[in-house]
SEGU-653096 format. One record per residue: residue number from 1; residue in one letter; x, y, z of N, C-alpha, C, O in turn. Coordinates in nm, 2 decimals. Last residue first. Layout:
residues N
NUM a X Y Z X Y Z X Y Z X Y Z
...
This chain:
residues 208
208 x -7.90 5.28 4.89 -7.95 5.15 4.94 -8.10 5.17 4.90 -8.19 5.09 4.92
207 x -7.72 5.47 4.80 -7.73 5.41 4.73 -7.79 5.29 4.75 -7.76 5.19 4.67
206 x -7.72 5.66 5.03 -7.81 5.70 4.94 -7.86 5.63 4.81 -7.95 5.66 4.73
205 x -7.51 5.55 5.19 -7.66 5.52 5.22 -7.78 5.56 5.11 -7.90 5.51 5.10
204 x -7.29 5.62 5.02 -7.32 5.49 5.03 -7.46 5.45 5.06 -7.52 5.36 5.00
203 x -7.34 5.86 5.08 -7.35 5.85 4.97 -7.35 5.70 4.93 -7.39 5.66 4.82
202 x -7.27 5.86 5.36 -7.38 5.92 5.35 -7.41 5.87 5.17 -7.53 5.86 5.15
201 x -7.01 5.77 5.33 -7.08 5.66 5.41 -7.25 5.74 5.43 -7.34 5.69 5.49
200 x -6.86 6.01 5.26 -6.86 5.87 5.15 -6.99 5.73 5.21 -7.03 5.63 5.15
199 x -6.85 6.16 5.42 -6.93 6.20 5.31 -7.00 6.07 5.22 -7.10 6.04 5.16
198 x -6.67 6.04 5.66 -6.85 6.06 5.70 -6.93 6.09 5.55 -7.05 6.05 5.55
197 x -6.48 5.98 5.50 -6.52 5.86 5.52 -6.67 5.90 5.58 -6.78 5.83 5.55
196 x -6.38 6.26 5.50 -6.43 6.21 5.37 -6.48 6.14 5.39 -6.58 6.15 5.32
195 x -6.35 6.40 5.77 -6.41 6.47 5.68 -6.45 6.34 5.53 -6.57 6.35 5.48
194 x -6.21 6.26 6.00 -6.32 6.32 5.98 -6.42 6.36 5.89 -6.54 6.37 5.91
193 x -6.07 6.03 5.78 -6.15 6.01 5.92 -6.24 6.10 5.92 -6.34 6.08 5.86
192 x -5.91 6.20 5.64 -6.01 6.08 5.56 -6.10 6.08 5.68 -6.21 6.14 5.67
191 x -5.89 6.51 5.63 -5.80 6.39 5.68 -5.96 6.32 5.63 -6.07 6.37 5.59
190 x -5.82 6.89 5.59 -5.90 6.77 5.62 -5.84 6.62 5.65 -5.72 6.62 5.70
189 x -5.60 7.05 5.66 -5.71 7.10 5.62 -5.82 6.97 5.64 -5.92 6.99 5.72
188 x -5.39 7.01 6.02 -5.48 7.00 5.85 -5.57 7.00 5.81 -5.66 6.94 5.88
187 x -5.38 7.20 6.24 -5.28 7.16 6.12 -5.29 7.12 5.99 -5.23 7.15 5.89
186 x -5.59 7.45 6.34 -5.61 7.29 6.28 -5.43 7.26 6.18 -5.40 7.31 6.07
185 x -5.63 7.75 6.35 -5.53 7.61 6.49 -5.58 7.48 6.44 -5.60 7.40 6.53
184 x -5.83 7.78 6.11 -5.74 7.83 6.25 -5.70 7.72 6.31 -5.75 7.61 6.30
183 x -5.87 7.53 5.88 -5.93 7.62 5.99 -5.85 7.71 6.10 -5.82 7.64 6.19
182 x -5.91 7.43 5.55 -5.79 7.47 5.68 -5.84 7.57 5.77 -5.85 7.69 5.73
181 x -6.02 7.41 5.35 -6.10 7.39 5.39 -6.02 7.40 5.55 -6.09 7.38 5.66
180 x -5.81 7.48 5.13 -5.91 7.62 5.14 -6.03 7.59 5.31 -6.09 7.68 5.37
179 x -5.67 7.24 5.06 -5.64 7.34 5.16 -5.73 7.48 5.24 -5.72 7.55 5.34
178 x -5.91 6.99 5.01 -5.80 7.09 4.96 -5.77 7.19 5.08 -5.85 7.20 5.17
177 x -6.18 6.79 4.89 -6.14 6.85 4.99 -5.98 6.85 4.98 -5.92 6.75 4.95
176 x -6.46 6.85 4.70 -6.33 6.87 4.68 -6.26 6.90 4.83 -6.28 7.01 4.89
175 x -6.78 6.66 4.63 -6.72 6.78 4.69 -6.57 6.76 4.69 -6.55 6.64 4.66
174 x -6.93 6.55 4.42 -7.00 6.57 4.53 -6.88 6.68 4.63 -6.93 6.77 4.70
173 x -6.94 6.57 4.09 -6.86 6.58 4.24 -6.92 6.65 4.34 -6.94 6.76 4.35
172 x -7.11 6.31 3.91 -7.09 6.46 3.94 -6.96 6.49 4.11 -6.93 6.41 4.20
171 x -7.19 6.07 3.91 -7.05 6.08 3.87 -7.05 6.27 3.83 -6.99 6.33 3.74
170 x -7.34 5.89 4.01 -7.44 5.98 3.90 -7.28 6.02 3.83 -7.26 5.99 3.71
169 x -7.20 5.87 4.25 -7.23 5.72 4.17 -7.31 5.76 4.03 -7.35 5.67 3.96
168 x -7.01 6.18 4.30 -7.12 6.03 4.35 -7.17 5.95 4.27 -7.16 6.01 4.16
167 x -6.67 6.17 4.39 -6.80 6.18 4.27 -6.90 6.07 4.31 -6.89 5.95 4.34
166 x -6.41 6.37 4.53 -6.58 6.27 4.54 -6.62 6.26 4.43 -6.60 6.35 4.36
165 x -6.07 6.42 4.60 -6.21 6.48 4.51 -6.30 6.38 4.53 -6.24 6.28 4.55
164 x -5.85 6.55 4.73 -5.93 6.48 4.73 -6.05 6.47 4.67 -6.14 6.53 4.72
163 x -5.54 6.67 4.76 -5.67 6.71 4.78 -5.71 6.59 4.67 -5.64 6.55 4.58
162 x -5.22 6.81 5.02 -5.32 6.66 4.93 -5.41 6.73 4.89 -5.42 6.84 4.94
161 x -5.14 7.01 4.72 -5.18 6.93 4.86 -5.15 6.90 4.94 -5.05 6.95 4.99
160 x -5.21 7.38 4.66 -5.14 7.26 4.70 -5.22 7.11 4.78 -5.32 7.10 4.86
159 x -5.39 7.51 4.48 -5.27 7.55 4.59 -5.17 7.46 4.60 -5.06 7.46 4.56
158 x -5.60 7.45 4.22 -5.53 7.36 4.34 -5.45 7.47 4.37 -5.42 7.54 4.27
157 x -5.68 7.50 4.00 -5.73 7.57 4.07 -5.67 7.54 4.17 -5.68 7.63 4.26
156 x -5.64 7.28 3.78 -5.76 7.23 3.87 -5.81 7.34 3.95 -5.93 7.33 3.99
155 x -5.43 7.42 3.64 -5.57 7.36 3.56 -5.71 7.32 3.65 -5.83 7.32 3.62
154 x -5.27 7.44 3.83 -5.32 7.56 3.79 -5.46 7.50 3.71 -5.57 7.55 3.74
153 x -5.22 7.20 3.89 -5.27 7.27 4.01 -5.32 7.41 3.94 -5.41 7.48 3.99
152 x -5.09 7.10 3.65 -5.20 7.06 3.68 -5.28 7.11 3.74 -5.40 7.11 3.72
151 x -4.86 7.29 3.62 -4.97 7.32 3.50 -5.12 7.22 3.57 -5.23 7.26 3.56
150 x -4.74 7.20 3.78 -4.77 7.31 3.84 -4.86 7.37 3.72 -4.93 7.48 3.73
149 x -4.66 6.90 3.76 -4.73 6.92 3.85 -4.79 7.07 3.85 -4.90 7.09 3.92
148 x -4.66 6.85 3.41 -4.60 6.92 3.50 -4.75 6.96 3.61 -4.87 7.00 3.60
147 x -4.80 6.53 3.31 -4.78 6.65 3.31 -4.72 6.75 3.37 -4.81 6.73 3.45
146 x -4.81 6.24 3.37 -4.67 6.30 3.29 -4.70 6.46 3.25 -4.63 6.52 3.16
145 x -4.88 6.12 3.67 -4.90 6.23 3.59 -4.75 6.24 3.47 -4.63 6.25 3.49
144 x -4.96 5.80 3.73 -4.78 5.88 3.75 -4.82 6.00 3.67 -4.78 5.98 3.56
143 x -5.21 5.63 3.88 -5.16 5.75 3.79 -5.05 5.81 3.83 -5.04 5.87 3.93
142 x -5.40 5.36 3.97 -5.29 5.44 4.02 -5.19 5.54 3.86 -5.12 5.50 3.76
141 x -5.65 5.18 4.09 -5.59 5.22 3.95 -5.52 5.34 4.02 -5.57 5.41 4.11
140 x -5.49 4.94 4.32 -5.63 4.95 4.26 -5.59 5.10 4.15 -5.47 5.11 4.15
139 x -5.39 4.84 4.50 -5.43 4.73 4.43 -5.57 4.80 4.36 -5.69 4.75 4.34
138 x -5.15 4.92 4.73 -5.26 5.02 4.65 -5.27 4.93 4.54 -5.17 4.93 4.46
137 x -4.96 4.83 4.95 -5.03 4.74 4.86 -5.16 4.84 4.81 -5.27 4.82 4.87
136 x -4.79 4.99 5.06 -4.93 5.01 5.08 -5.00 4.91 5.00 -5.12 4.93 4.98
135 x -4.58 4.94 4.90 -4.55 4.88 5.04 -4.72 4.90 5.10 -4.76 4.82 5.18
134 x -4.68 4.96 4.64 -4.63 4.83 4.67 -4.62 4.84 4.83 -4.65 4.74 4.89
133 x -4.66 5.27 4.64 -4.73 5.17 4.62 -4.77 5.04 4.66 -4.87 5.02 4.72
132 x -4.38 5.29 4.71 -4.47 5.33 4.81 -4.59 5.29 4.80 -4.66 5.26 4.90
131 x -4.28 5.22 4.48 -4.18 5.17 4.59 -4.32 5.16 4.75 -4.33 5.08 4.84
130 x -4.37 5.36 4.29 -4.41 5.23 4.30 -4.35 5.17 4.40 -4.37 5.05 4.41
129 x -4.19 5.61 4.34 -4.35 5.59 4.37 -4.41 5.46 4.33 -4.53 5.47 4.36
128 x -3.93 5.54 4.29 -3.99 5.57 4.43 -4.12 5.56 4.42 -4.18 5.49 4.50
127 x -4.00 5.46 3.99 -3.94 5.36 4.11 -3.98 5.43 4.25 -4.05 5.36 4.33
126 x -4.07 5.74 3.85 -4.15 5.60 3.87 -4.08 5.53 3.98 -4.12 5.57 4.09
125 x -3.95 5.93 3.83 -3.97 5.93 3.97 -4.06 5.83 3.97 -4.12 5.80 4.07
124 x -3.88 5.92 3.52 -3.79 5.93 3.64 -3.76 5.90 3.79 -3.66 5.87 3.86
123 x -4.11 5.95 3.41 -4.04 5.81 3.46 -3.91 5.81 3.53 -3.84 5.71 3.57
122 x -4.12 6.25 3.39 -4.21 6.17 3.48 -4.17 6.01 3.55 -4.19 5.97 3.66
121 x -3.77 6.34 3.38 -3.93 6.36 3.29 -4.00 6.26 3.42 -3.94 6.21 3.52
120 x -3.54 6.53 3.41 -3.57 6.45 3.50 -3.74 6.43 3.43 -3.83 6.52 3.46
119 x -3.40 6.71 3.28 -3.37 6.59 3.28 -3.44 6.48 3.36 -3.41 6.36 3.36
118 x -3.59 6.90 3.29 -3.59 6.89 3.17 -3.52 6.74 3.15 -3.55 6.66 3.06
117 x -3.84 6.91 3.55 -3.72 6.93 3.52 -3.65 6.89 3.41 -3.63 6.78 3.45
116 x -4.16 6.89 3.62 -4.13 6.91 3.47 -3.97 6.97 3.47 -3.95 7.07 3.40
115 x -4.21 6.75 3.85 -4.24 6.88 3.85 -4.18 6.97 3.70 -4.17 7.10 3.70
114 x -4.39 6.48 3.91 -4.30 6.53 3.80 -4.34 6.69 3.80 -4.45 6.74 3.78
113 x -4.60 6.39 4.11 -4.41 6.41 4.16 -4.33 6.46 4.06 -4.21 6.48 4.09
112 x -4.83 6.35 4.17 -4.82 6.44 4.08 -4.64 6.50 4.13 -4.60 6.61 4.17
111 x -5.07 6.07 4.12 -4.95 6.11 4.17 -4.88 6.19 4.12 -4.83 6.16 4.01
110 x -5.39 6.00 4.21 -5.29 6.05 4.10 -5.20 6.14 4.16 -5.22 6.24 4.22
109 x -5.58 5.72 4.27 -5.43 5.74 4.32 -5.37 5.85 4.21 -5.30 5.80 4.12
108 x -5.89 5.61 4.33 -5.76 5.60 4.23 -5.67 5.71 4.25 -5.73 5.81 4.25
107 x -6.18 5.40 4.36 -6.03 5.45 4.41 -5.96 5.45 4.35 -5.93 5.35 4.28
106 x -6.49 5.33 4.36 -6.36 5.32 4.30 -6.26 5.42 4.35 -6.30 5.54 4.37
105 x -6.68 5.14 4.56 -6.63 5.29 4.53 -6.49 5.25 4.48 -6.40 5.17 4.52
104 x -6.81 4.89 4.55 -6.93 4.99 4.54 -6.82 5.17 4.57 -6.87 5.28 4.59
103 x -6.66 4.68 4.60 -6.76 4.69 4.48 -6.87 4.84 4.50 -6.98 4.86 4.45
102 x -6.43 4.76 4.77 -6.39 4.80 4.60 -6.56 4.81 4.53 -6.59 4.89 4.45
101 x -6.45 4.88 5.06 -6.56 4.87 4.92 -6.57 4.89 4.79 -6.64 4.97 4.72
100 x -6.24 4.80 5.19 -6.37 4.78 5.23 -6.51 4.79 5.15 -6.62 4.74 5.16
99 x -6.04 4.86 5.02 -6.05 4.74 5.07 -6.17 4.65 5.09 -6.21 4.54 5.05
98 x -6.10 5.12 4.97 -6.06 5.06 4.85 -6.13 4.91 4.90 -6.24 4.86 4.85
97 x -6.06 5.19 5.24 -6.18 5.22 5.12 -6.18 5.16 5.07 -6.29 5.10 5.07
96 x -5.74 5.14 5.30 -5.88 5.07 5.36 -6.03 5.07 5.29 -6.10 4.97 5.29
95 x -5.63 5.31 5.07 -5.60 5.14 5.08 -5.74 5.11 5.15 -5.83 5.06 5.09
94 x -5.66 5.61 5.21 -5.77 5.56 5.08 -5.76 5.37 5.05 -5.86 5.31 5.01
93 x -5.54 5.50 5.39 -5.67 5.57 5.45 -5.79 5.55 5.29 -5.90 5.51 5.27
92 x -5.31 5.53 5.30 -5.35 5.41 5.37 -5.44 5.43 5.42 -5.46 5.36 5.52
91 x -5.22 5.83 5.32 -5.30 5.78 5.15 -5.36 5.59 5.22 -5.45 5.54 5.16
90 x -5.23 6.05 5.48 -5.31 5.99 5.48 -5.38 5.87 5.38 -5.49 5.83 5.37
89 x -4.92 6.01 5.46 -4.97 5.98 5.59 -5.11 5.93 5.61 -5.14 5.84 5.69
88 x -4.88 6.10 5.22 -4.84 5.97 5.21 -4.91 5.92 5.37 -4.95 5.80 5.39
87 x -4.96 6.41 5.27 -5.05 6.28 5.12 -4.99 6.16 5.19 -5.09 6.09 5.25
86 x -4.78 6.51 5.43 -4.95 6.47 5.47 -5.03 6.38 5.37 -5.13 6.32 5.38
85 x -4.55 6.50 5.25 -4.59 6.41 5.39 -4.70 6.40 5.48 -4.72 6.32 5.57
84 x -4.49 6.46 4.96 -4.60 6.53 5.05 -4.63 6.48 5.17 -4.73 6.41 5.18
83 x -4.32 6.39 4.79 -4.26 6.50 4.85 -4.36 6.55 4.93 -4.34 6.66 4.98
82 x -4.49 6.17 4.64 -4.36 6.15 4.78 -4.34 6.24 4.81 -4.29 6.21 4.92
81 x -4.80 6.33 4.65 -4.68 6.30 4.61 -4.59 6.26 4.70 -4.59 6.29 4.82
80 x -5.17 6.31 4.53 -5.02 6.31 4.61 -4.92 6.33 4.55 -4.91 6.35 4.43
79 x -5.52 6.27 4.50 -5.39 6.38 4.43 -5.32 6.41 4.53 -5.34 6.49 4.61
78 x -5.73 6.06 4.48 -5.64 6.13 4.59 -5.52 6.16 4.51 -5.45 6.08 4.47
77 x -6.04 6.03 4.40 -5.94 6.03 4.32 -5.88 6.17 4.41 -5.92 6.28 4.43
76 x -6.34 5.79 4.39 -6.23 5.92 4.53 -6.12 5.87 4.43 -6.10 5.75 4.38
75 x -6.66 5.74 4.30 -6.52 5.80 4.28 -6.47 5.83 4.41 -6.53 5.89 4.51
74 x -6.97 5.52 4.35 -6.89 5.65 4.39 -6.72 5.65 4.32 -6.67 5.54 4.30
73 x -7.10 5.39 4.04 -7.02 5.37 4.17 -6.94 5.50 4.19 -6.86 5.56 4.11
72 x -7.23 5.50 3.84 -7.32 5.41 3.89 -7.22 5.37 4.05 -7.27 5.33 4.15
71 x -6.94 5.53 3.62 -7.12 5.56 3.67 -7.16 5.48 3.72 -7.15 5.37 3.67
70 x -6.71 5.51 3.51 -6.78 5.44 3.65 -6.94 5.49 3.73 -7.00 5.49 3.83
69 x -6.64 5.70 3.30 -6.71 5.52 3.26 -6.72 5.41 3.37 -6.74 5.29 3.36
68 x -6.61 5.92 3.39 -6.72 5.88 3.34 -6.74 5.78 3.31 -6.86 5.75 3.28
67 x -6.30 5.87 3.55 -6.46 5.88 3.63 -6.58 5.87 3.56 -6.67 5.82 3.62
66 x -6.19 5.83 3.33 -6.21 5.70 3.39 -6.35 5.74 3.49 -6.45 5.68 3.50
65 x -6.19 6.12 3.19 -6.27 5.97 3.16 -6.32 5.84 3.23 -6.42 5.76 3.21
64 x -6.07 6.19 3.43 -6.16 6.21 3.40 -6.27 6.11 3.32 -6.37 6.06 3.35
63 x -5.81 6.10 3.39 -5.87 6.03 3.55 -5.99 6.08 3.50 -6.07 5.99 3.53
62 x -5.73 6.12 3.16 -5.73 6.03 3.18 -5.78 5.98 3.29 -5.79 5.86 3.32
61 x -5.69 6.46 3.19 -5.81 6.40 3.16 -5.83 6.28 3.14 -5.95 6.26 3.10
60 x -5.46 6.43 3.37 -5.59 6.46 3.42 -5.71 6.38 3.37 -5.79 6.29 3.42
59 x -5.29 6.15 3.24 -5.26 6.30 3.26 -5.44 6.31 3.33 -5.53 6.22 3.33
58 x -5.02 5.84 3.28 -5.15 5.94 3.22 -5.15 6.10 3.24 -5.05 6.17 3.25
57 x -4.91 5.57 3.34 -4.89 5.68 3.29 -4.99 5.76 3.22 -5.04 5.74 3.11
56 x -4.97 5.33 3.63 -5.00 5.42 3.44 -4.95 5.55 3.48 -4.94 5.62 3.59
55 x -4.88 5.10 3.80 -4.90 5.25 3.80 -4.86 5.28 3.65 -4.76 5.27 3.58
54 x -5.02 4.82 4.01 -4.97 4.90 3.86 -4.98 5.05 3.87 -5.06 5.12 3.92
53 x -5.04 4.59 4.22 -4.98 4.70 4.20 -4.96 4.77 4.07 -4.84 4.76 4.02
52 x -5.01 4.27 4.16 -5.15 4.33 4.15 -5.16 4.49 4.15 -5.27 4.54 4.10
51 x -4.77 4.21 4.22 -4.79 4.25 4.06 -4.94 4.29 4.05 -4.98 4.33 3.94
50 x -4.78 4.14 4.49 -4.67 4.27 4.44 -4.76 4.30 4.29 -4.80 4.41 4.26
49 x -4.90 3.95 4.50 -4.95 4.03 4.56 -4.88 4.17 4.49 -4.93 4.27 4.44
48 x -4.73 3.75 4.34 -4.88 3.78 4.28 -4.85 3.92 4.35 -4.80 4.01 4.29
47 x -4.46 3.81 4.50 -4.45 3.82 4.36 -4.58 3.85 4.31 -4.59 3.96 4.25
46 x -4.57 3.63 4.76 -4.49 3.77 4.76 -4.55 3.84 4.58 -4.66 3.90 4.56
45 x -4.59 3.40 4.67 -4.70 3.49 4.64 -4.68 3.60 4.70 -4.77 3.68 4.70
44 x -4.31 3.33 4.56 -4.42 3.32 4.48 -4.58 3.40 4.52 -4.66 3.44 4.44
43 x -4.28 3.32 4.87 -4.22 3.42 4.75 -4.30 3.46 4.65 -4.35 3.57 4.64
42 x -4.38 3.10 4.97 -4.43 3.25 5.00 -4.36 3.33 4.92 -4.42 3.44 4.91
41 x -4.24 2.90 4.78 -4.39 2.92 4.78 -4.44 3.05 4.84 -4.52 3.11 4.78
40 x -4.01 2.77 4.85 -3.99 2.91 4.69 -4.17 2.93 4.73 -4.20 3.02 4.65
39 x -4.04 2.57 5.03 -3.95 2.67 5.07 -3.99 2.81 4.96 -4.00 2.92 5.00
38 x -4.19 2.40 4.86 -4.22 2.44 4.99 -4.16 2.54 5.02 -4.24 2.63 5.05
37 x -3.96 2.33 4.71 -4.10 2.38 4.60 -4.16 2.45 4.76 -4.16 2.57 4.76
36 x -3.83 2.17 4.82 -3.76 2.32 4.78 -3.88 2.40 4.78 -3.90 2.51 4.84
35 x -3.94 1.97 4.89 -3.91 2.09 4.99 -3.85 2.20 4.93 -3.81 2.30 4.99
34 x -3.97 1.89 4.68 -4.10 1.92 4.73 -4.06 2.01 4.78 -4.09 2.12 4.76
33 x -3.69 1.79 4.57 -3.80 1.88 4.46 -3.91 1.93 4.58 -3.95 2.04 4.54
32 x -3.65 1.59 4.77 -3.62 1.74 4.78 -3.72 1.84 4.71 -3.80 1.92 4.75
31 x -3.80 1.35 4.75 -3.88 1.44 4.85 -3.76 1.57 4.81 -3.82 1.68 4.83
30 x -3.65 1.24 4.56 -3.76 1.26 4.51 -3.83 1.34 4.61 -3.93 1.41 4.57
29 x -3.40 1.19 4.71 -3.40 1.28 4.56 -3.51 1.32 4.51 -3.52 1.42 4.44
28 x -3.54 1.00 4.90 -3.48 1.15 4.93 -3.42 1.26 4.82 -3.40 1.38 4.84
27 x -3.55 0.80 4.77 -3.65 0.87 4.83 -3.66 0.98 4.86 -3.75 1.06 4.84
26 x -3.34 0.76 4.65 -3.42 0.76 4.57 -3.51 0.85 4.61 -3.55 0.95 4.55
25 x -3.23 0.65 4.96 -3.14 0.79 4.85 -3.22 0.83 4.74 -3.20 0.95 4.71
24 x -3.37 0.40 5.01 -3.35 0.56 5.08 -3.26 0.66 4.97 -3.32 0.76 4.92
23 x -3.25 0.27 4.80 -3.42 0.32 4.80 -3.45 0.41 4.89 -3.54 0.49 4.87
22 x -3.01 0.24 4.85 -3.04 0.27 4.75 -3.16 0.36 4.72 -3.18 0.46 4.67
21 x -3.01 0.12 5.10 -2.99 0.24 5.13 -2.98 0.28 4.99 -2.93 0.40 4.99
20 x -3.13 -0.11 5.01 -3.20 0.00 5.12 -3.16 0.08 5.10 -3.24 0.17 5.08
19 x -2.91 -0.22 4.87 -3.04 -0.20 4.81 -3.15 -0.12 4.88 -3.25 -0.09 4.82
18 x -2.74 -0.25 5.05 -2.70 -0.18 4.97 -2.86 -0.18 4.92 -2.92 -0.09 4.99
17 x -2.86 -0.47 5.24 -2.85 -0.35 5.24 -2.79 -0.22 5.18 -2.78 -0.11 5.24
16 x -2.88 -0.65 5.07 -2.97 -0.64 5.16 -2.96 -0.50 5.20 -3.05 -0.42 5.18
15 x -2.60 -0.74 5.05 -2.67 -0.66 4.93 -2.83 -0.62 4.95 -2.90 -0.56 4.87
14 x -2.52 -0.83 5.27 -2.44 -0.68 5.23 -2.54 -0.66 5.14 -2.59 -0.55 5.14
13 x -2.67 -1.01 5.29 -2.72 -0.92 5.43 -2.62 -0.77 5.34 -2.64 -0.65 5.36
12 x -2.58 -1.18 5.14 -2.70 -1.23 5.10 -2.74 -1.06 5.16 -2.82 -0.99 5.10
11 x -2.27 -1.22 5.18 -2.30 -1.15 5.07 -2.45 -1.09 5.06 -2.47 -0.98 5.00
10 x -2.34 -1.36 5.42 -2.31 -1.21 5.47 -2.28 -1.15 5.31 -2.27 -1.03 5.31
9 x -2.42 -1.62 5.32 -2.57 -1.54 5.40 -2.48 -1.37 5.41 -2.55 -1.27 5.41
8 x -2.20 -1.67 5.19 -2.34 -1.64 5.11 -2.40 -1.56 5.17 -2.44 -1.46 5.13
7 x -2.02 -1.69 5.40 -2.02 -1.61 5.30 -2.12 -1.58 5.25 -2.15 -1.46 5.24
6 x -2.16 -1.90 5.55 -2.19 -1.76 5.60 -2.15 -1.65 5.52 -2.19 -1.54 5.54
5 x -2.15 -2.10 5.37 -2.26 -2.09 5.37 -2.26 -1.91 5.47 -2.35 -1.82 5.45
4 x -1.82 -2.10 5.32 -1.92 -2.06 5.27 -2.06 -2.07 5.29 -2.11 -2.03 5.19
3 x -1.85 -2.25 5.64 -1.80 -2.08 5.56 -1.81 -2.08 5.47 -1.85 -1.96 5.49
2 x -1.96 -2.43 5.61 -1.99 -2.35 5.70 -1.97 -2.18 5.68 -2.02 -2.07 5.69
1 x -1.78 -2.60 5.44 -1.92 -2.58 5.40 -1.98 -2.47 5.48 -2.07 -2.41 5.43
């Protein structure tokens, strides 16, 4: 009688604990899903941040219009390229603007890297220049020119860049800053700091 009674009780303690460590195992099938979900979450907003980046395909007069249907808020439309290592040095200069006053100046990015090689058309040079986009997070309207860089600089009068254009919130241009404005012993012709951020923070006051 004694042994069976401790059979029972050690049948009673084996299934005692089979059924624990059942409900641990349950537990822990139902907590992975989270930690995964935990783990895939900064990616996921890797991924937003990244897709707030867009770069169009356009031409001049596509930055033009866009300047006439922003009336009412200053323009800066910065004419670069990856092959310009004073554009790319100062283009995180236009990111902070953007930053500090999407609601009151629009920013837009025209990228002029297609030099019209017969195999090589404009989307050719899309991936490096969305490459550079994305690492500057430029979250704001961005242009891949599909016209030949050297018909645009003739169309605008340009030499070369960078150059920089204003329009004040009336959406006339308040001024063009380009090579012409290169001084003796200055390396470059202008830069955001001295020259555009003082124009743009006088045309900001004029709008209080």
């Amino acid at each position: 009688m004694v042994s069976n009674g401790l059979n029972q009780k050690g049948f009673a303690m084996k299934s005692l604990f089979l059924n624990f460590t059942g409900l641990l195992f349950i537990f822990a099938m139902a907590l992975t899903p989270l930690l995964a979900d935990d783990k895939k979450a900064p990616a996921e907003n890797t991924a937003t941040a990244s897709s707030e980046v867009m770069l169009t395909a356009g031409t001049w007069n596509d930055v033009e219009t866009l300047v006439k249907s922003h009336k009412g808020k200053i323009v800066v439309i910065d004419i670069w390229s990856t092959s310009c290592l004073p554009c790319m040095t100062e283009f995180p200069n236009l990111v902070k603007i953007h930053d500090a006053h999407k609601d009151q100046i629009v920013c837009i990015s025209f990228n002029v890297d297609y030099v019209g090689i017969k195999n090589k058309g404009a989307d050719y040079y899309r991936p490096r220049v969305e490459e550079f986009l994305k690492k500057e997070n430029a979250a704001f309207t961005n242009f891949l020119c599909t016209s030949e860089s050297d018909k645009v600089f003739q169309t605008l009068e340009l030499s070369s860049i960078p150059a920089v254009y204003v329009y004040d919130a009336q959406g006339k241009l308040a001024q063009r800053f380009d090579d012409s404005m290169l001084d003796d012993g200055e390396e470059e012709a202008f830069t955001y700091e001295k020259d555009i951020n003082p124009l743009l923070k006088k045309l900001l006051a004029q709008q209080k």
